[in-house]
C-alpha positions in Angstrom: 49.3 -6.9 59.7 51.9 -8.9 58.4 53.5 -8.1 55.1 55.8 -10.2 52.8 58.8 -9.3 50.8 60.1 -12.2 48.0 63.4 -11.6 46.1 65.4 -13.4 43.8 63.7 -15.2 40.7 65.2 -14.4 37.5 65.9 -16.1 34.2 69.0 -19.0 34.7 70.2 -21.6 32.3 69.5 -25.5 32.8 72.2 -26.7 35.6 71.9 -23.2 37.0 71.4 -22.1 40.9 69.4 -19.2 41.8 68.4 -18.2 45.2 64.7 -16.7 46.6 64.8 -14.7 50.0 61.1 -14.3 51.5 61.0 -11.8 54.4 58.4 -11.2 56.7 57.3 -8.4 58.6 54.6 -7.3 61.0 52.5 -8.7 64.3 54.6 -12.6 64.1 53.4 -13.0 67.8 55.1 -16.6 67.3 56.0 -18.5 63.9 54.8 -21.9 63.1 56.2 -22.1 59.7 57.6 -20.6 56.5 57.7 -22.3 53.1 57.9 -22.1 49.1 55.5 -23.2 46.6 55.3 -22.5 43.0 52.4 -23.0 40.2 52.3 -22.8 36.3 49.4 -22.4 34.4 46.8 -25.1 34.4 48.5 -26.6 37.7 47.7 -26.2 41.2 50.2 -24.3 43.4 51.8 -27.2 44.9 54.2 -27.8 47.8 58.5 -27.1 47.3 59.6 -27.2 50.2 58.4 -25.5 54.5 60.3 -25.2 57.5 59.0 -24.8 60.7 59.9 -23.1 64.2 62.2 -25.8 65.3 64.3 -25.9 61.8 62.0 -29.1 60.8 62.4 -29.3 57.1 60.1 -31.0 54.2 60.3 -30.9 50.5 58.4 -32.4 47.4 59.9 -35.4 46.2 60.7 -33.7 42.9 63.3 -31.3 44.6 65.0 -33.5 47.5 68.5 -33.4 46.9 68.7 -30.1 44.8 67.0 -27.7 46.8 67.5 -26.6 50.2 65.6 -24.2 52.4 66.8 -22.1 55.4 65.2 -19.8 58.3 66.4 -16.9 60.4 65.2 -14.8 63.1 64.7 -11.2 63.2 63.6 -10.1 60.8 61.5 -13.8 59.9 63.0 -14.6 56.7 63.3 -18.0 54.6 65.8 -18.8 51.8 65.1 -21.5 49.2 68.7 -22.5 46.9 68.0 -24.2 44.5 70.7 -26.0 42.3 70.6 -28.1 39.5 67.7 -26.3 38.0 65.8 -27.8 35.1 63.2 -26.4 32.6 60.7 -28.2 34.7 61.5 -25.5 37.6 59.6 -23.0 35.6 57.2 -21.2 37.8 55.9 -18.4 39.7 57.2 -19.4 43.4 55.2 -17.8 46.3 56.7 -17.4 49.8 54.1 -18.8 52.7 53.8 -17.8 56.4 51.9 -19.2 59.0 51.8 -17.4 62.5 49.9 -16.7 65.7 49.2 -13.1 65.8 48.7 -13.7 69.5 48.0 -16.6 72.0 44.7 -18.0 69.9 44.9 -16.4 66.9 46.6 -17.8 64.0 46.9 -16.6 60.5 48.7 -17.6 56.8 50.2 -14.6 54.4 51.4 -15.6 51.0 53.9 -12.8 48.7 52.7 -11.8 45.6 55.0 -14.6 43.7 58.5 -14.3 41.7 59.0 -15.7 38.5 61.8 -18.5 37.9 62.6 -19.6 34.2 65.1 -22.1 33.4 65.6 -22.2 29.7 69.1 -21.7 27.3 
């Protein structure tokens, strides 16, 4: 099965960059996407930003032109910079994959979550 490996959340101060590597591993017969999301409590886990098989990127409105978000091959991994942090940032930021495990079969994993606090 495919397993999931997040990296990089941390405390930082307002202004701050910090950077979260997601890693992927197992039966990825073909990729269709990898992405970030975050939640706090009493919100829904909501969208930060995906990128697809073909480098297609899309982020939330709230992090266009401070975070961006990259993909590699072998090993599948994704990378989400984010600059300019703000308090507002504070979250537990999950790593996404969705895959075909073969020709018909598709399938989503999401990492355990890493914590990001923005706060002097």
């Amino acid at each position: 099965q495919v397993q999931l490996a997040e990296s990089g959340g941390g405390l930082v101060l307002p202004g701050g960059s910090l950077t979260l590597s997601c890693a992927a591993s197992g039966n990825i017969f073909r990729l269709i996407a990898m992405g970030w999301y975050r939640e706090t409590p009493g919100k829904e886990r909501e969208l930060v930003a995906t990128i697809n098989s073909g480098q297609a990127t899309h982020y939330s409105d709230s992090v266009k032109g401070r975070f961006t978000i990259t993909r590699n091959n072998t090993p599948n991994t994704v990378t989400l910079q984010m600059n300019g942090l703000r308090p507002e940032d504070t979250a537990v930021y999950y790593c996404n994959v969705r895959y075909y495990g073969d020709f018909v079969t598709h399938g989503e994993v999401w990492g355990q979550g890493t914590l990001v606090t923005v706060s002097s």
